[in-house]
mmJSON file of the N, C-alpha and C atoms, coordinates in Angstrom:
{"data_MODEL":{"atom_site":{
"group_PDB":["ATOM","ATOM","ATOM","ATOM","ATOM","ATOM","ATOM","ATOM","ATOM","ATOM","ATOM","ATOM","ATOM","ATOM","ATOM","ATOM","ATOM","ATOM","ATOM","ATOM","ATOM","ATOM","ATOM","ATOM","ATOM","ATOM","ATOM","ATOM","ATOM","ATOM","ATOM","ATOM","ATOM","ATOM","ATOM","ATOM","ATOM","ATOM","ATOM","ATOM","ATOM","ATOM","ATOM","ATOM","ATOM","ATOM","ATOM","ATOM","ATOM","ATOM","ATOM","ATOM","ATOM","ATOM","ATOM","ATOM","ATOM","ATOM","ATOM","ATOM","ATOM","ATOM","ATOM","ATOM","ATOM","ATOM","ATOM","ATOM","ATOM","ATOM","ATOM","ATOM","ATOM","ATOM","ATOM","ATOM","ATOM","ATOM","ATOM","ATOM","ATOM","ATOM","ATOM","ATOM","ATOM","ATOM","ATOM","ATOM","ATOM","ATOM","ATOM","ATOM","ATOM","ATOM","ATOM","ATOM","ATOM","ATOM","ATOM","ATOM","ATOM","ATOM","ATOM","ATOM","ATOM","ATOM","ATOM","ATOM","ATOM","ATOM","ATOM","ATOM","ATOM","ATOM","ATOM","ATOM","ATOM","ATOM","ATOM","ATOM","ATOM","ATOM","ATOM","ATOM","ATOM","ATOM","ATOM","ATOM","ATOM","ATOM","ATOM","ATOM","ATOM","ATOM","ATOM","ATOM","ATOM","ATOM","ATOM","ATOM","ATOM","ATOM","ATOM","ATOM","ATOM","ATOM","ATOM","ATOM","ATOM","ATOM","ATOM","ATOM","ATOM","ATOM","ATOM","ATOM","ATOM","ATOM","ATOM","ATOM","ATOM","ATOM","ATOM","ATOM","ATOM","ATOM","ATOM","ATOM","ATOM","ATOM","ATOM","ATOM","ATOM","ATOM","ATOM","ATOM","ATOM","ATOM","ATOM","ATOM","ATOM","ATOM","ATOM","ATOM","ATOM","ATOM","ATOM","ATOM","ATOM","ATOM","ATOM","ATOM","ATOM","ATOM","ATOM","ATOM","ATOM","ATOM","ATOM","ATOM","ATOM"],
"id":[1,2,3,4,5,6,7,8,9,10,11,12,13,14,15,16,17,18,19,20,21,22,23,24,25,26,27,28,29,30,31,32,33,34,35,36,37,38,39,40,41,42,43,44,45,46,47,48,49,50,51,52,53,54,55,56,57,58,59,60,61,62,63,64,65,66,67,68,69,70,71,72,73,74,75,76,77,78,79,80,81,82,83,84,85,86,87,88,89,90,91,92,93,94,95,96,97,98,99,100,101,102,103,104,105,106,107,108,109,110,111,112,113,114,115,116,117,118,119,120,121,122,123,124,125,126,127,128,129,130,131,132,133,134,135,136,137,138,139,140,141,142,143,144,145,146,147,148,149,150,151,152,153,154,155,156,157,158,159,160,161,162,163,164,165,166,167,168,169,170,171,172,173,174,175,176,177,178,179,180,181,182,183,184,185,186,187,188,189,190,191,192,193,194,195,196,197,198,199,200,201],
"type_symbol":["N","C","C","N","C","C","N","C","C","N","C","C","N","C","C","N","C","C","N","C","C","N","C","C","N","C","C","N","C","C","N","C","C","N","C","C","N","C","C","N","C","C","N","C","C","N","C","C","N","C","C","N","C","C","N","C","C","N","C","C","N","C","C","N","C","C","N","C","C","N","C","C","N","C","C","N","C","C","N","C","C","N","C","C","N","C","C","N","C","C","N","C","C","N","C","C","N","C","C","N","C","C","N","C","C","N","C","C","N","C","C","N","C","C","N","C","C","N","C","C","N","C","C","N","C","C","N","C","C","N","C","C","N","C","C","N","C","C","N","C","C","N","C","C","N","C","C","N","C","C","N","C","C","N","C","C","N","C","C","N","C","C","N","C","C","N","C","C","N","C","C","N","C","C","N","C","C","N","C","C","N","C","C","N","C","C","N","C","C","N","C","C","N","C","C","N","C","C","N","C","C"],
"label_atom_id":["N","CA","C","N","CA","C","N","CA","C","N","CA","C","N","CA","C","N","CA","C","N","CA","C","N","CA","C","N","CA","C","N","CA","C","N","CA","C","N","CA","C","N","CA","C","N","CA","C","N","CA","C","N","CA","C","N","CA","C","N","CA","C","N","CA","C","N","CA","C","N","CA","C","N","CA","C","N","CA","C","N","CA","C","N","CA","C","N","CA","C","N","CA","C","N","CA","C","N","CA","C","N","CA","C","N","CA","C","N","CA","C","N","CA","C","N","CA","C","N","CA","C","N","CA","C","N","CA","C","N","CA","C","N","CA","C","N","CA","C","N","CA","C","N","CA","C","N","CA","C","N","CA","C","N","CA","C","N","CA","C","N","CA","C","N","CA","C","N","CA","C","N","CA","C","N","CA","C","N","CA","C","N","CA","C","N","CA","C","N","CA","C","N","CA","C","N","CA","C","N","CA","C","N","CA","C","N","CA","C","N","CA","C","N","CA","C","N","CA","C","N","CA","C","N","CA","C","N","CA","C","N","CA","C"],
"label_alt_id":[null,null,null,null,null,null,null,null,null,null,null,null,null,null,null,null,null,null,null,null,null,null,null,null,null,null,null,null,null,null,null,null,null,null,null,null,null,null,null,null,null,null,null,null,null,null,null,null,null,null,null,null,null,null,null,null,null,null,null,null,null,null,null,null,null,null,null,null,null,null,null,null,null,null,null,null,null,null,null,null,null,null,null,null,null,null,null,null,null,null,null,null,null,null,null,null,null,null,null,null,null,null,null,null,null,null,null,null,null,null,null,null,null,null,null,null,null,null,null,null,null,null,null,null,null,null,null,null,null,null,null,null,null,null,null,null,null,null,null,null,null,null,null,null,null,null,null,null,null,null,null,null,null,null,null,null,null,null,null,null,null,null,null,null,null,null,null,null,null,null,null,null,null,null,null,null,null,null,null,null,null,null,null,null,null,null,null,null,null,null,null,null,null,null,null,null,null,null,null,null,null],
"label_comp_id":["UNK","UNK","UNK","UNK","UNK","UNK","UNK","UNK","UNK","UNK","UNK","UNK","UNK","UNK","UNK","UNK","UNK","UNK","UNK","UNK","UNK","UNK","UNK","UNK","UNK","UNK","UNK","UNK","UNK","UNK","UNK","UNK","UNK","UNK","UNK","UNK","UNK","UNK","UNK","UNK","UNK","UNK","UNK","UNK","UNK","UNK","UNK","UNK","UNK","UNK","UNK","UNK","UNK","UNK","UNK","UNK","UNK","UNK","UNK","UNK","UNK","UNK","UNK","UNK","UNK","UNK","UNK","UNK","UNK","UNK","UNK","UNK","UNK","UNK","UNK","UNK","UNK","UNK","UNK","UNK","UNK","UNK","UNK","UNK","UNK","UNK","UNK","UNK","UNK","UNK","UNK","UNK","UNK","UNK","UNK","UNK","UNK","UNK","UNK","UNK","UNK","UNK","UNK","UNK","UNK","UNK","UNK","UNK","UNK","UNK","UNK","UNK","UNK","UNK","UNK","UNK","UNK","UNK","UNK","UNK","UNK","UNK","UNK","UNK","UNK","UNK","UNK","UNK","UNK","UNK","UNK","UNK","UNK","UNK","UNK","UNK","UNK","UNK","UNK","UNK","UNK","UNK","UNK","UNK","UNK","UNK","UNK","UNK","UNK","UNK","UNK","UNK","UNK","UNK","UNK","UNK","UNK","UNK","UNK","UNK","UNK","UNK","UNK","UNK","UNK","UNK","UNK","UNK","UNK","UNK","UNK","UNK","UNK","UNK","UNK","UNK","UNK","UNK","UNK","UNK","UNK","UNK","UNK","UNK","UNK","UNK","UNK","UNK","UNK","UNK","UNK","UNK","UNK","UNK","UNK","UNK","UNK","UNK","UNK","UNK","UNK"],
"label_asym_id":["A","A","A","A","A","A","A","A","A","A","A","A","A","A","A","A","A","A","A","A","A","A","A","A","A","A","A","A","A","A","A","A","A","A","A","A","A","A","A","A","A","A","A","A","A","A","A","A","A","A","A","A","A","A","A","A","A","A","A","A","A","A","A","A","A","A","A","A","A","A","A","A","A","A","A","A","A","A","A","A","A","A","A","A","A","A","A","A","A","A","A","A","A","A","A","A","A","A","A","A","A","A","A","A","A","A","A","A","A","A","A","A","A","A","A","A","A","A","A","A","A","A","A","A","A","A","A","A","A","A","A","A","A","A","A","A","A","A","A","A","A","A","A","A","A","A","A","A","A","A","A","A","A","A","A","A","A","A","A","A","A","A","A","A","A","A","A","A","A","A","A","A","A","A","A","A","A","A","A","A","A","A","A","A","A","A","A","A","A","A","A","A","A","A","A","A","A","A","A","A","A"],
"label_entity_id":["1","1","1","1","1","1","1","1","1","1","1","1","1","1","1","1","1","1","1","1","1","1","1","1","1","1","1","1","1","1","1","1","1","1","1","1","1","1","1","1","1","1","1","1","1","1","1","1","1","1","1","1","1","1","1","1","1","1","1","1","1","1","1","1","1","1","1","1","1","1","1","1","1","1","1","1","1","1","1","1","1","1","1","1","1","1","1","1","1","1","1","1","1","1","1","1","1","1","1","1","1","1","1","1","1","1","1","1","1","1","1","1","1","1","1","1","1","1","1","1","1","1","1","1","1","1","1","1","1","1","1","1","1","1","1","1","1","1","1","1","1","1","1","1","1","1","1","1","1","1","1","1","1","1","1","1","1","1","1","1","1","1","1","1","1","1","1","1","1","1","1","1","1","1","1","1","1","1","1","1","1","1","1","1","1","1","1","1","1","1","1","1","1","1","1","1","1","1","1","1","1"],
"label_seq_id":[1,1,1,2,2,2,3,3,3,4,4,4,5,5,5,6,6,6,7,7,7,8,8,8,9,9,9,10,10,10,11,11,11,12,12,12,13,13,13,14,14,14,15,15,15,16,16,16,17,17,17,18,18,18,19,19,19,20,20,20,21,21,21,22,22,22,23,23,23,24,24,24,25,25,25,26,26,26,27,27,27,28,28,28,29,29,29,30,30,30,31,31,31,32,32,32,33,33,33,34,34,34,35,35,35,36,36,36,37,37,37,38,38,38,39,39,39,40,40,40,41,41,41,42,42,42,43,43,43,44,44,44,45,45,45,46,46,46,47,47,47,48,48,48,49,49,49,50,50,50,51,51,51,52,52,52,53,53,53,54,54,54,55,55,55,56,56,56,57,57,57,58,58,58,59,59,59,60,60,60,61,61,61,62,62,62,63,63,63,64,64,64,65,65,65,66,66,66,67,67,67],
"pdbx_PDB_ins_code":[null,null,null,null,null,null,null,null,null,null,null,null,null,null,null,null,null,null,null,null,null,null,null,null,null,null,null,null,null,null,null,null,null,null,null,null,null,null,null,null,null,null,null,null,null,null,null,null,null,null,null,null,null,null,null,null,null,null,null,null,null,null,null,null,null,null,null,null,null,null,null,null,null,null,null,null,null,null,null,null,null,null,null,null,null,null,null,null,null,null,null,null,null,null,null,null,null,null,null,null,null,null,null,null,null,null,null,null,null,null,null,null,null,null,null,null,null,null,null,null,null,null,null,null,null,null,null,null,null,null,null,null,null,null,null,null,null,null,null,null,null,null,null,null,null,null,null,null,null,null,null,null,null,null,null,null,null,null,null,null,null,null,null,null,null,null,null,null,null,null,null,null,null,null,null,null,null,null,null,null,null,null,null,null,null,null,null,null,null,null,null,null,null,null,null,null,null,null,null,null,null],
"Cartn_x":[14.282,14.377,15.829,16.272,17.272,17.354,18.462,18.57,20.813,20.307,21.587,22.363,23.458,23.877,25.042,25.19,26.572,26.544,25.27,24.764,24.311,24.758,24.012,25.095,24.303,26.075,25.223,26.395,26.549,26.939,26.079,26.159,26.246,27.292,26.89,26.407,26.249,25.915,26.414,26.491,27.147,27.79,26.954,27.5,28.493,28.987,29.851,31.537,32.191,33.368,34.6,35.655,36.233,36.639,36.64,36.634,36.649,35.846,35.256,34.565,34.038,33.004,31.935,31.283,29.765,28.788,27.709,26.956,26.411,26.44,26.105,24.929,23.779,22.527,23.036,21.998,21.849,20.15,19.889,18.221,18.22,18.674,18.771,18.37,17.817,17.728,16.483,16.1,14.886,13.842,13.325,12.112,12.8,13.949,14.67,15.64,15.876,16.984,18.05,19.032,20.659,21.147,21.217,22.46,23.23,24.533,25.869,26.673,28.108,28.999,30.189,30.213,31.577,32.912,33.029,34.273,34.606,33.474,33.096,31.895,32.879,31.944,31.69,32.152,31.887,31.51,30.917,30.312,28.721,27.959,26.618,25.886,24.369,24.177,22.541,21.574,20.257,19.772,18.654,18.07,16.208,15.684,14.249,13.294,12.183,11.101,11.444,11.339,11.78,10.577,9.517,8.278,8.98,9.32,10.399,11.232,12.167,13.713,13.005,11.581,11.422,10.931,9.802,9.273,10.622,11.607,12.985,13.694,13.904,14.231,13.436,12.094,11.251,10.538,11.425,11.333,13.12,13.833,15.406,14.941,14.413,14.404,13.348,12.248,10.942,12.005,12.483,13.306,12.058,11.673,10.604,11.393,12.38,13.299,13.892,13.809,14.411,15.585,16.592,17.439,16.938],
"Cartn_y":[1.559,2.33,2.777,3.96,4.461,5.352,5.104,5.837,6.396,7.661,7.956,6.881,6.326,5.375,6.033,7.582,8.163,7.85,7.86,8.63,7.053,5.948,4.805,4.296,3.427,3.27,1.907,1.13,-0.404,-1.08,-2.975,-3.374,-4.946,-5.816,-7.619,-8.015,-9.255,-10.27,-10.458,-10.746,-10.791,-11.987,-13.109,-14.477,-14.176,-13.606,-13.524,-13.13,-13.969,-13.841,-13.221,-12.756,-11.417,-11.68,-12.669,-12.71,-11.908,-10.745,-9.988,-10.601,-12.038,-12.495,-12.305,-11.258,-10.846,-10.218,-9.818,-9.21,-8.522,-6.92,-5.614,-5.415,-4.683,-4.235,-2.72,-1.77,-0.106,-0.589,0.12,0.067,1.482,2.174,3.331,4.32,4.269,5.098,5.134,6.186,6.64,5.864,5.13,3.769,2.962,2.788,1.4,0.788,-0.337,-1.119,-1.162,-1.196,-2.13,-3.073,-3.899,-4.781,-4.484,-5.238,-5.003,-6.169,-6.519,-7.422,-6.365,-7.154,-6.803,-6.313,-7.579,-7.299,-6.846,-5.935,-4.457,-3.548,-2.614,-1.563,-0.991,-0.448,0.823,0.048,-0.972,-1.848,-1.252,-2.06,-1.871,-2.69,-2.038,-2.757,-2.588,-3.902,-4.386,-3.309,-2.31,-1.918,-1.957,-2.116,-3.044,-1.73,-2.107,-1.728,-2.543,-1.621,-2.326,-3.727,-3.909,-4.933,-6.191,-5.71,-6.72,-7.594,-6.683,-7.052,-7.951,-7.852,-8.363,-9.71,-9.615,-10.996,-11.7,-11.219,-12.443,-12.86,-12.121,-12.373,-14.072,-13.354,-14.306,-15.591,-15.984,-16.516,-17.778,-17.033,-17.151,-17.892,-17.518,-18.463,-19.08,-19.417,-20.343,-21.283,-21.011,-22.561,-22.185,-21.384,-21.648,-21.228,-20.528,-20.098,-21.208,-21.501,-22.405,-22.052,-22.758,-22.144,-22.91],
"Cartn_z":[7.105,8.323,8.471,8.963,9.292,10.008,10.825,12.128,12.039,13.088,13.399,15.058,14.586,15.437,16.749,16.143,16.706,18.102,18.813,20.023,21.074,19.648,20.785,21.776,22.493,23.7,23.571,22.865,22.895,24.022,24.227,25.33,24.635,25.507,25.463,26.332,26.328,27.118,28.097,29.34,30.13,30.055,29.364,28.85,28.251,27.78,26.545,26.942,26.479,26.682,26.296,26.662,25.942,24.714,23.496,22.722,21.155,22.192,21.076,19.688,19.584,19.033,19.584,19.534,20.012,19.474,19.954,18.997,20.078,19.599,20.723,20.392,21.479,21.045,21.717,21.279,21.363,21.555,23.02,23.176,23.687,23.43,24.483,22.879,21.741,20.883,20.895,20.115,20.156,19.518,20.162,19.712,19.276,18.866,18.029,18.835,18.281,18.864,17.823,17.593,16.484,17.38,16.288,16.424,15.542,16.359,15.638,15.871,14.975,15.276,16.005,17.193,17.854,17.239,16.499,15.532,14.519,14.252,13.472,13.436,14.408,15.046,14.538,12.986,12.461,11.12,11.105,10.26,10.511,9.562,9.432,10.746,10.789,12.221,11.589,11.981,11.869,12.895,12.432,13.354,13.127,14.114,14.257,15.347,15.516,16.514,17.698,18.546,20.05,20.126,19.536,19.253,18.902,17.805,16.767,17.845,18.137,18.955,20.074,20.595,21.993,21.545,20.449,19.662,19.164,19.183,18.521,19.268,20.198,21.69,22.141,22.527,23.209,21.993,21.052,19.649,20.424,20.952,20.864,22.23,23.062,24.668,24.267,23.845,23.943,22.963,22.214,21.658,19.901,19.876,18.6,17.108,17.445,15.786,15.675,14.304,14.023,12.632,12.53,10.949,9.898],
"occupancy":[1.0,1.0,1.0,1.0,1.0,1.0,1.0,1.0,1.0,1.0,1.0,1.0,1.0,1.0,1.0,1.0,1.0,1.0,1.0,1.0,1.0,1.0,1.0,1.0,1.0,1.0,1.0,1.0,1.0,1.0,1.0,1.0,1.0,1.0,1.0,1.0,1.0,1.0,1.0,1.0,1.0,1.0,1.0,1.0,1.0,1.0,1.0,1.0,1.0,1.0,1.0,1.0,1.0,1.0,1.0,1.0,1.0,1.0,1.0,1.0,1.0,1.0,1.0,1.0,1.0,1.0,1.0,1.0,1.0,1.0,1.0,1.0,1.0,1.0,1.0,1.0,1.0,1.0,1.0,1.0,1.0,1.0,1.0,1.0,1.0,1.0,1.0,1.0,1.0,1.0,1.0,1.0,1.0,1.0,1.0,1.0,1.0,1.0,1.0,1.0,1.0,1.0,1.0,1.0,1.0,1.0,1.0,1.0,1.0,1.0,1.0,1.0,1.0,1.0,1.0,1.0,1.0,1.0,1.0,1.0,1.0,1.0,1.0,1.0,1.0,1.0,1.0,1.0,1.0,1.0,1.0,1.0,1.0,1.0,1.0,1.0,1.0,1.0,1.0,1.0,1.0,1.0,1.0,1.0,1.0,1.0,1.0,1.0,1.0,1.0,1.0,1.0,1.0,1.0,1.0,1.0,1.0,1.0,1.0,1.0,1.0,1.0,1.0,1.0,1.0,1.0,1.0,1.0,1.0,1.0,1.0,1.0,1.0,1.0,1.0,1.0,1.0,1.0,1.0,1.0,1.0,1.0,1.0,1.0,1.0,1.0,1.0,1.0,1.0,1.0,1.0,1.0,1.0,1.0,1.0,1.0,1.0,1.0,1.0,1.0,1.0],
"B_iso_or_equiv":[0.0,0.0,0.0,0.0,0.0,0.0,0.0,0.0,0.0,0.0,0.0,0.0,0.0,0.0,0.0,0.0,0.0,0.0,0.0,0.0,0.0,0.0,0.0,0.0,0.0,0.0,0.0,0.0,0.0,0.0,0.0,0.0,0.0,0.0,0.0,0.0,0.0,0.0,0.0,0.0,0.0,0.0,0.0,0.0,0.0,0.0,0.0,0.0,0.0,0.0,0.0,0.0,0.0,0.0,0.0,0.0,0.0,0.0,0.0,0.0,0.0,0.0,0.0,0.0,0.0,0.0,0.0,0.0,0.0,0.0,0.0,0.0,0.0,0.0,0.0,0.0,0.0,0.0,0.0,0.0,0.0,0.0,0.0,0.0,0.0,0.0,0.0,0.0,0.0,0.0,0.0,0.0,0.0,0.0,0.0,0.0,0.0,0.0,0.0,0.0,0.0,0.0,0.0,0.0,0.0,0.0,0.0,0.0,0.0,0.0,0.0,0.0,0.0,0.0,0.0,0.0,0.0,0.0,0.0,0.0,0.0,0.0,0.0,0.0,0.0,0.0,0.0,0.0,0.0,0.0,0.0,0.0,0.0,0.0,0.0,0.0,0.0,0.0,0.0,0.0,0.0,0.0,0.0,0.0,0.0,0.0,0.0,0.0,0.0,0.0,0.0,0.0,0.0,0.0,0.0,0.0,0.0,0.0,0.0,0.0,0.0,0.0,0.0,0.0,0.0,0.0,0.0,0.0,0.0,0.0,0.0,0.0,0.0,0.0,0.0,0.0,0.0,0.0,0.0,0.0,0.0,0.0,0.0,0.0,0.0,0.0,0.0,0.0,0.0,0.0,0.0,0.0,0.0,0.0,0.0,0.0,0.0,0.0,0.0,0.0,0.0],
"pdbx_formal_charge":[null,null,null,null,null,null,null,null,null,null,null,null,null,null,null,null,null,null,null,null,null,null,null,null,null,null,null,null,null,null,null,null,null,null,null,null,null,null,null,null,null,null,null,null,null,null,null,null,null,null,null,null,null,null,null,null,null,null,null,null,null,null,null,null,null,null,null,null,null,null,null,null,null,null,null,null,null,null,null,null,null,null,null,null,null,null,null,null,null,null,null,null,null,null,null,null,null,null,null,null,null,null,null,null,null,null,null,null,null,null,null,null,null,null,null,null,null,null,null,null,null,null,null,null,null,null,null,null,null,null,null,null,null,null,null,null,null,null,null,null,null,null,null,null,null,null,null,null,null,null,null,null,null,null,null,null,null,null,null,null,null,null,null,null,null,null,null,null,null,null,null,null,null,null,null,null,null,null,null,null,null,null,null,null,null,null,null,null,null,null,null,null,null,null,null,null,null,null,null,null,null],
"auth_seq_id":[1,1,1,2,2,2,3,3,3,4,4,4,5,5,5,6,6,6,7,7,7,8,8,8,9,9,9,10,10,10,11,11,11,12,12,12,13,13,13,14,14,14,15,15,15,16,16,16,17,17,17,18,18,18,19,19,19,20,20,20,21,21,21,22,22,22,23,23,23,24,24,24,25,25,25,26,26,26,27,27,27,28,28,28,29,29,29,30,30,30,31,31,31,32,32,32,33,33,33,34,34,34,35,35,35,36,36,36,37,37,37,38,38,38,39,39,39,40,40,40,41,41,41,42,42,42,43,43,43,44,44,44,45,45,45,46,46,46,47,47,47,48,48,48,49,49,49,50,50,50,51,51,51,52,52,52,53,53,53,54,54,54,55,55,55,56,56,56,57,57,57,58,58,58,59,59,59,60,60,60,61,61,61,62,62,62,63,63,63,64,64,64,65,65,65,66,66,66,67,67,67],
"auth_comp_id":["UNK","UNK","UNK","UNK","UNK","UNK","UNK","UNK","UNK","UNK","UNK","UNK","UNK","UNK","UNK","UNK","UNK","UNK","UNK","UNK","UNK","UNK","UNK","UNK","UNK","UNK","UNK","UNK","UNK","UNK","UNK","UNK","UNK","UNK","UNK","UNK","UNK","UNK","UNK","UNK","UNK","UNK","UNK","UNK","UNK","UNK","UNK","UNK","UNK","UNK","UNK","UNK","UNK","UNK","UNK","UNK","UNK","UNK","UNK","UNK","UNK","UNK","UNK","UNK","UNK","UNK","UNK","UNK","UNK","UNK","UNK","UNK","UNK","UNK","UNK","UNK","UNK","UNK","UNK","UNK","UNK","UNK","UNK","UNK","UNK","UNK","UNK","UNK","UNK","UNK","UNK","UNK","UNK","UNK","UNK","UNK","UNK","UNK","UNK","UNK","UNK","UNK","UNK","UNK","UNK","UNK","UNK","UNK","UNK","UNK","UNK","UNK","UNK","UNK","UNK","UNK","UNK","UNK","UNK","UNK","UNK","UNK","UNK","UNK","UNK","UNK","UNK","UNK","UNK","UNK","UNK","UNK","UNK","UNK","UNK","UNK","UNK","UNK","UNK","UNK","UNK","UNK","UNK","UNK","UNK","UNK","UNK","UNK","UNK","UNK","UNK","UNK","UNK","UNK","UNK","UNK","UNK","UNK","UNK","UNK","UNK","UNK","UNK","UNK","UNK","UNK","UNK","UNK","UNK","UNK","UNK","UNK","UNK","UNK","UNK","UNK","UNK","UNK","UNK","UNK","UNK","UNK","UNK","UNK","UNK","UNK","UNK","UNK","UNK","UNK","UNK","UNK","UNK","UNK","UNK","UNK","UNK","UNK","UNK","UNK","UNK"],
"auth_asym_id":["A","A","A","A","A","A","A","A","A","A","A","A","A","A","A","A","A","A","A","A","A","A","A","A","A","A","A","A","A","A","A","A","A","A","A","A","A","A","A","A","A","A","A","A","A","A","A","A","A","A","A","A","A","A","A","A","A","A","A","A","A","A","A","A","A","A","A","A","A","A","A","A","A","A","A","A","A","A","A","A","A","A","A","A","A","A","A","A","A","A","A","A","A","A","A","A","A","A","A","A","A","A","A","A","A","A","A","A","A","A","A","A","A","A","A","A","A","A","A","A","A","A","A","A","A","A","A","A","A","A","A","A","A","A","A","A","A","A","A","A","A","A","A","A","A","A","A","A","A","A","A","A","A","A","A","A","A","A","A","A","A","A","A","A","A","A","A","A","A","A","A","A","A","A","A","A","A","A","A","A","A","A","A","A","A","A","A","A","A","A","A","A","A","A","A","A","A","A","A","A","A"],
"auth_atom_id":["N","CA","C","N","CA","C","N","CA","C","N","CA","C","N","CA","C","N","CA","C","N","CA","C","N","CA","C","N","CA","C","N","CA","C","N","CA","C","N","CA","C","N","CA","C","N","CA","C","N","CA","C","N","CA","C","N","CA","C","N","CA","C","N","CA","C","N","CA","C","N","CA","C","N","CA","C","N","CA","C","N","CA","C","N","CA","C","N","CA","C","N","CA","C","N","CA","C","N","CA","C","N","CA","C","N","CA","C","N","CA","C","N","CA","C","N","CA","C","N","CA","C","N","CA","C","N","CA","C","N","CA","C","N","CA","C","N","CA","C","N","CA","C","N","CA","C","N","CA","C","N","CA","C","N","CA","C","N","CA","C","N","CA","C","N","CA","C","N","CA","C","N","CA","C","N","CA","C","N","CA","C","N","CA","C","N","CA","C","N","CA","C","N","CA","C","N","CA","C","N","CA","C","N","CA","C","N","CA","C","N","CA","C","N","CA","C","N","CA","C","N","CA","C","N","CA","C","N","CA","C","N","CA","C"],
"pdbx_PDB_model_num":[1,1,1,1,1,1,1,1,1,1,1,1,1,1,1,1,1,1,1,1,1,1,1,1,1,1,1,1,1,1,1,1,1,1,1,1,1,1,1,1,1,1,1,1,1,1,1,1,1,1,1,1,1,1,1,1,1,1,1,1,1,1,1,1,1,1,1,1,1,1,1,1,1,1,1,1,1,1,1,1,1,1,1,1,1,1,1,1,1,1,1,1,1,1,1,1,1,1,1,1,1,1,1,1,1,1,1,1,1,1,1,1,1,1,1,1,1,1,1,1,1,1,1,1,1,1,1,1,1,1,1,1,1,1,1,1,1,1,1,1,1,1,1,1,1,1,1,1,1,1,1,1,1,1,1,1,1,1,1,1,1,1,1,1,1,1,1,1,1,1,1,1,1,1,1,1,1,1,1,1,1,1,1,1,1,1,1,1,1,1,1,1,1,1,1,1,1,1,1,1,1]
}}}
């Protein structure tokens, strides 16, 4: 899958501290979501089905992913 990223407007956590260790999402593109690392923006970024992003999400709070 590939998408143009020019146009996304990146967002954190509100948890997240100025660090700039973070990881930004773009939901505002057309059906997809990216992620990205903070501390390289013009780095490569995971991009998924908004389906995807919500099942890993709700994978990330039920406590069910495991490493």
């Amino acid at each position: 899958m590939t998408s143009d990223l020019q146009g996304a407007q990146w967002r954190k956590s509100t948890f997240s501290a100025d660090t700039g260790n973070c990881v930004e999402v773009a939901s505002n593109l057309s059906g997809l979501v990216a992620v990205r690392d903070s501390k390289n923006p013009t780095g490569p970024a995971l991009v998924s089905a908004p389906g995807e992003w919500r099942g890993f999400v709700t994978s990330i709070k039920g406590g069910t992913l495991s490493t």
